[in-house]
N, C-alpha and C positions, 0 to 999 in steps of 0.2 A: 504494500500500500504506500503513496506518494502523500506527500504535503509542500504544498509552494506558498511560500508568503508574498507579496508581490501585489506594488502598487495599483493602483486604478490606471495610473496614467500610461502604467505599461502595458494595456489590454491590446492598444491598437499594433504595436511592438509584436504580441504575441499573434498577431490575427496575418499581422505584412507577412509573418514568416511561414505561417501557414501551417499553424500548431491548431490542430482538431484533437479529437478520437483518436486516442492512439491504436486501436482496433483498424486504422483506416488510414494507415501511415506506414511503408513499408520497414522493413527494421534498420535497413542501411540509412534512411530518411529519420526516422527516430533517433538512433545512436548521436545524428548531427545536431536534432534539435535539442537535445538531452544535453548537449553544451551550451547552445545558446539559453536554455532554461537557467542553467546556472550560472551564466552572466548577468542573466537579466535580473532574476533573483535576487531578494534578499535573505530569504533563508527558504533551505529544501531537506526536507526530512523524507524520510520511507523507514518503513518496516518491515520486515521478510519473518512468515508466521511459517515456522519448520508444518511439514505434512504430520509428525506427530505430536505439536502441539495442536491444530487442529482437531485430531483424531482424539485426543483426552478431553481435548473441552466440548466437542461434539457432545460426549457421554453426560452432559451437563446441563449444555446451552445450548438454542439453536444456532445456523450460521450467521442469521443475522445480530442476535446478540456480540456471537464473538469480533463480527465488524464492527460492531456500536463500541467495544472494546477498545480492540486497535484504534477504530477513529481518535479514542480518546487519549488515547497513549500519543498519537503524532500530533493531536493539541496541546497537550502539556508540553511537548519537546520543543516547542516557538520560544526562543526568547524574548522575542519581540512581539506579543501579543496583536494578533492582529485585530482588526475593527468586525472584520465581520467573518464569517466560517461560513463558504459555500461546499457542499458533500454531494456526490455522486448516491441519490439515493438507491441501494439495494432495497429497502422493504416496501410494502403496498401502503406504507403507512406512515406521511412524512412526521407528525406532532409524534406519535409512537416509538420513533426513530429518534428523533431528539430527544425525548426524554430516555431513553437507554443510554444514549452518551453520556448526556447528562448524570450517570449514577455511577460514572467513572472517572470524570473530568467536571472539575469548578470551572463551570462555562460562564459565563456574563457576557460575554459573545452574542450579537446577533448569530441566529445560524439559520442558512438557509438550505431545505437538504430537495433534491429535484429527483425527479427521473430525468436521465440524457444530461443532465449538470455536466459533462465531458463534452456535449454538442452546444450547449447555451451559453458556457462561461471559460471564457480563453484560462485561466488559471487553473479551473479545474482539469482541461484537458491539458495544462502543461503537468499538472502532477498525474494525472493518469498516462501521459509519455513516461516521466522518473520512472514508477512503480513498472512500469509495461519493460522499460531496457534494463533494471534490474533482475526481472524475472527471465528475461532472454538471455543474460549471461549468465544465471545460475541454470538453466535448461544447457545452454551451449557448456555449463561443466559438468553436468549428467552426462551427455551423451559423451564427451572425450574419455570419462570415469567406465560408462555402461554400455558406449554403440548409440547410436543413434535411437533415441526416443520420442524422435517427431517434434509436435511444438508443445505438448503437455492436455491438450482438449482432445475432449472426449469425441468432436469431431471430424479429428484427424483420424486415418488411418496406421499410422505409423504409430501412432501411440497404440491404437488396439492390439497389433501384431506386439507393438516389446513386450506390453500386458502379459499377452501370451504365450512369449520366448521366455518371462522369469515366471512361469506359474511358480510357485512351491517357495520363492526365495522371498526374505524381507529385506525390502528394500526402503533406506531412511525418506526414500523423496516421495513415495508414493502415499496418496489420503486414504487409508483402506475405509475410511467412512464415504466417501466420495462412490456415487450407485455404482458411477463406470468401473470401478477397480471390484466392488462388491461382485459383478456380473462376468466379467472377463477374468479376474485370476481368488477370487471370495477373501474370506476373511483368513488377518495371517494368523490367527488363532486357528482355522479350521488345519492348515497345513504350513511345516515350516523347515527349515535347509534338514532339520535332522530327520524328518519324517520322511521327505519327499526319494 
């Protein structure tokens, strides 16, 4: 997950350069503008939530909770308090959503939490670039560690086939909470390197 602190004034800045969706940005085009973000930038934070920290708090929480989490963890990490907190809403439920944050982080913060918040607000989609080239270079060290495991979505093919080249193995990057890994290689509790 990304956070970009960053003036108003630099919106138009982020818009010339042609910072969207990072979903919609090739990764060569990304990696460039992931520099320009941190020029522009006054402070940029991310977080990288291991596959089994997910999988333990799953047993707990839902996922949108443990975003409400994290959200709150890359708020607290601003030095510099920003004026207002726009969020990439994940839940169907924007009041809902902020108050989850909210019971993690001393907010005073306007916050404003959207769906598409990555398409409406050039900041958002520079911190959804950060988070998006942090997670392609921790993928590009799976695959040099593991072979090639595609881009990580459940969409790809390449991720289906590794799924099913490590049945039986535990592997620290993979969410076994996550249905596609449930479906394609089950729980590592059902099987594991010793059993297999």
């Amino acid at each position: 997950m990304g956070a970009v602190l960053i003036d108003d004034s630099e919106n138009s800045n982020l818009k010339d350069l042609g910072i969207r969706d990072s979903k919609l940005i090739s990764p060569n085009r990304r990696r460039y503008l992931y520099d320009e973000i941190m020029e522009l930038a006054k402070e940029v934070h991310f977080i990288s939530v291991s596959a089994k920290e997910i999988d333990d708090l799953r047993k707990k929480m839902s996922l949108n909770e443990v975003e409400a989490m994290k959200i709150a963890e890359l708020i607290e990490k601003f030095k510099q308090r920003p004026d207002k907190i726009i969020i990439d809403l994940p839940d169907p439920n924007a009041t809902m959503f902020i108050r989850r944050i909210s019971k993690y982080a001393d907010v005073k913060e306007e916050i404003i939490a959207e769906h598409k918040a990555d398409f409406n607000f050039p900041a958002v989609a520079a911190a959804s670039i950060i988070a998006k080239v942090q997670r392609d270079m921790a993928v590009e060290e799976i695959s040099k560690k593991y072979g090639d495991c595609g881009s990580g979505y459940p969409s790809d093919p390449k991720v289906i086939a590794f799924l099913n080249d490590h049945k039986g193995e535990e592997l620290p990057f993979v969410r076994y909470s996550w249905s596609t890994a449930k479906r394609t290689i089950g729980s590592k509790k059902q099987t594991n390197l010793g059993q297999w």
